[in-house]
C-alpha positions, 0 to 999 in steps of 0.5 A: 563315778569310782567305775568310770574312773576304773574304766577309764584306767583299763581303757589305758592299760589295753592302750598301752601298746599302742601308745608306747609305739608312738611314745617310741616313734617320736625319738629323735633321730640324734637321741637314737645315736645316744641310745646305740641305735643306728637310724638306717639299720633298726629303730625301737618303734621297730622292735613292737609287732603290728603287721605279722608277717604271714608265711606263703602257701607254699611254706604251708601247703595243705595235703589232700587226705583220702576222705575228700578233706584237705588237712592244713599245716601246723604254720597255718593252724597257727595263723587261724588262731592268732588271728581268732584271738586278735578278732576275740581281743578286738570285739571284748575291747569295744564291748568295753569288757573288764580288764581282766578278761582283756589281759588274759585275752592279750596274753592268750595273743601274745603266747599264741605270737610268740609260740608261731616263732618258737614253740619250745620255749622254756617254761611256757605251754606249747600249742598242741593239735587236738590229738595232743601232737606238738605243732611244727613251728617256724624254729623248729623247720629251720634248726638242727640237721634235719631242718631246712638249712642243714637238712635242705640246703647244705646238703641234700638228697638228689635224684641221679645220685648212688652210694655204696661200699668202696674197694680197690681194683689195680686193674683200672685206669687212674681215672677209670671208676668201676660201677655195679650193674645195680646201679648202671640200670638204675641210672640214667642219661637222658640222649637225644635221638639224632639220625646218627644215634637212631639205631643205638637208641631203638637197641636200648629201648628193645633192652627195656629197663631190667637189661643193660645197657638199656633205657628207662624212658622216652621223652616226647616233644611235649615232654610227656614221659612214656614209661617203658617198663609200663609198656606191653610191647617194647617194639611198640615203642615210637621215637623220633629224631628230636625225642629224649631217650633216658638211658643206662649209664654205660662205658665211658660215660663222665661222672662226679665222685665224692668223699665226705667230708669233702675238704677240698677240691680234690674232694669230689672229682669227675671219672669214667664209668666202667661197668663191672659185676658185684656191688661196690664202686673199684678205683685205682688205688693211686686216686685214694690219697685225694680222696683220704679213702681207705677200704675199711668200710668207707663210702663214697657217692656218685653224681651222674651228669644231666647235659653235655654242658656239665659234661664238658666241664668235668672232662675239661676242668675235674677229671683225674688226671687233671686234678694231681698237682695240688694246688695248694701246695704246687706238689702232686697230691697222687702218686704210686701206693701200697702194693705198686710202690712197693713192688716199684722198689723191689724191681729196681734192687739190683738182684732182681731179674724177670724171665722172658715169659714174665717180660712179656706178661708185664709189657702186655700192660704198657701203651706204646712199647717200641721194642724190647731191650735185649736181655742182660743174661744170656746163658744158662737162660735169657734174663732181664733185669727188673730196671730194665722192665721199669724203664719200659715204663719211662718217657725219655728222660734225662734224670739225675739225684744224689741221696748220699753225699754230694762228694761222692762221684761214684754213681753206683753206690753200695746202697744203689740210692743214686738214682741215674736216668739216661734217655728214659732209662734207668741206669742205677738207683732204686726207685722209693716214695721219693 
């Protein structure tokens, strides 16, 4: 009699569970409103795992080993013994088994449970391969940085992509981004052959892809790929209009810069790619301020374009010159730096003159000169004054400001801070940051 009672009370306890789910079912929807639950969004029947959520096969694939045998994730691992634990529990409770075997059963299931979401918890024991390695489990892929928000999502590691040491290079076009050859051959955009590009194309895949400006593959109408380092003899080589060349990226070509931390729009901005020796990306020292670059060390990352759409959106929208009012401040966020700034001030100081030889070397570097100004000194030899070499330089403008009093009337101040410019040039004033 004492041992049917005893069964009977074991048979509760394995219940239990079950039970407390319906117990908890049977809430009424105003009795949630005192408990602090909101009946749309969570109820506590909820709370209590009967269906386990199973991860797809792609979150777990399984990896063919070299011996003929597929070895499995840690996720699905997991699984298979959660799931021989439920059937164990299942058998032993309609064997009618003692109680205690059960609740080791349970707590065994529950462990097991627990240990798929999280295997580090504190004072628990971890589930462990044979070999005695932890297993990877659902927390573990997704915290931290190298797991699947930071290390996958926030930021990743993408073909088409480069990175190296940055340094300045006043020769260059504000927008003009100076590319090592490493990285020109290693990189590439994939063109279309057209009848126009046919015999640029057939050039490049004759370059192969060691010498540049050449190729790297040819993409086929059915997308096969034809390797053209893999080819015996590039002459060999077909293409027809329609086909996809890889190239080299070369001259002119747009493509994305970036600066981590990227702060703000200005973080990451489109340039044009000029091809030059040695190994680190040049810019025009103007474009650092954006970027809050400096050339102690810092590295910078470039992003080449794939279609003629991503194309237009940086020629149109995030090219450099483009991108110098600031739109957070409505202000110029680039403006002249270091050496040219300085040498802007030192030009326009009032006893600063240029030879003809000079002149001429300066002006090679201005677009659209209509002619050169006559000299202010003639005798014993021709000099120019330095406003005079700046004024090439200016648009014509009409330019006025004060830095001293606004009492004084009188333009040439001792100081020559009056900045003064008729029809594009500049008459009195020395050129600052200002």
């Amino acid at each position: 009699m004492d041992e049917n009672v005893d069964q009977t009370k074991d048979r509760k306890q394995v219940l239990f569970a079950d039970e407390a789910y319906q117990v908890l079912r049977k809430i009424r929807e105003e009795d949630l409103w005192l408990l602090g639950f909101n009946k749309d969004l969570g109820r506590p029947d909820w709370m209590i795992i009967k269906n386990l959520v199973v991860a797809p096969p792609p979150v777990r694939p399984s990896v063919q080993m070299p011996n003929c045998l597929r070895s499995e994730d840690d996720l699905t691992y997991a699984y298979q013994q959660i799931i021989k634990m439920n059937r164990l529990l299942k058998l032993q409770i309609e064997k009618g088994t003692n109680q205690s075997t059960i609740n080791e059963i349970l707590q065994g299931l529950q462990l097991f449970v627990a240990t798929l979401m999280d295997n580090d918890i504190c004072g628990q024991p971890k589930q462990k391969h044979k070999s005695g390695k932890t297993l990877r489990t659902i927390r573990a892929r997704l915290k931290g940085k190298e797991g699947r928000l930071r290390g996958n999502l926030m930021g990743k590691r993408v073909d088409f992509s480069s990175r190296t040491v940055i340094t300045p290079d006043p020769n260059l076009k504000l927008e003009q981004l100076g590319v090592p050859y490493d990285i020109a051959t290693n990189l590439t955009f994939p063109e279309t052959v057209t009848p126009y590009n046919f015999d640029e194309m057939k050039k490049l895949i004759q370059n192969g892809p060691v010498n540049w400006p050449g190729a790297k593959y040819i993409i086929r109408h059915d997308d096969r790929q034809i390797d053209l380092s893999a080819l015996r003899n590039r002459s060999d080589a077909h293409i027809e209009v329609g086909y996809k060349v890889e190239r080299h990226i070369k001259d002119g070509d747009y493509v994305l810069f970036n600066r981590q931390p990227s702060l703000h729009k200005m973080s990451i901005m489109g340039h044009r790619v000029k091809i030059l020796p040695y190994s680190t990306f040049r810019m025009n020292l103007s474009v650092t301020s954006p970027y809050n670059a400096d050339f102690d060390g810092d590295e910078m990352n470039m992003h080449v374009p794939q279609s003629f759409e991503t194309i237009a959106e940086i020629k149109e929208i995030m090219v450099v010159p483009k991108q110098i009012m600031n739109p957070q401040s409505n202000k110029p966020i680039m403006g002249i730096v270091q050496d040219s700034l300085l040498g802007c001030m030192i030009f326009t100081q009032r006893d600063t003159f240029v030879t003809k030889d000079d002149l001429f070397n300066l002006s090679m570097w201005i677009d659209d000169i209509e002619q050169i100004p006559p000299p202010t000194i003639l005798k014993p030899k021709c000099l120019w004054t330095g406003k005079q070499v700046i004024s090439l330089l200016l648009p014509k403008i009409q330019f006025m400001r004060y830095n001293e009093s606004r009492k004084v009337q009188n333009w040439a101040s001792p100081a020559d801070k009056n900045i003064l410019i008729k029809n594009g040039e500049l008459l009195c004033g020395q050129m600052t940051k200002g």
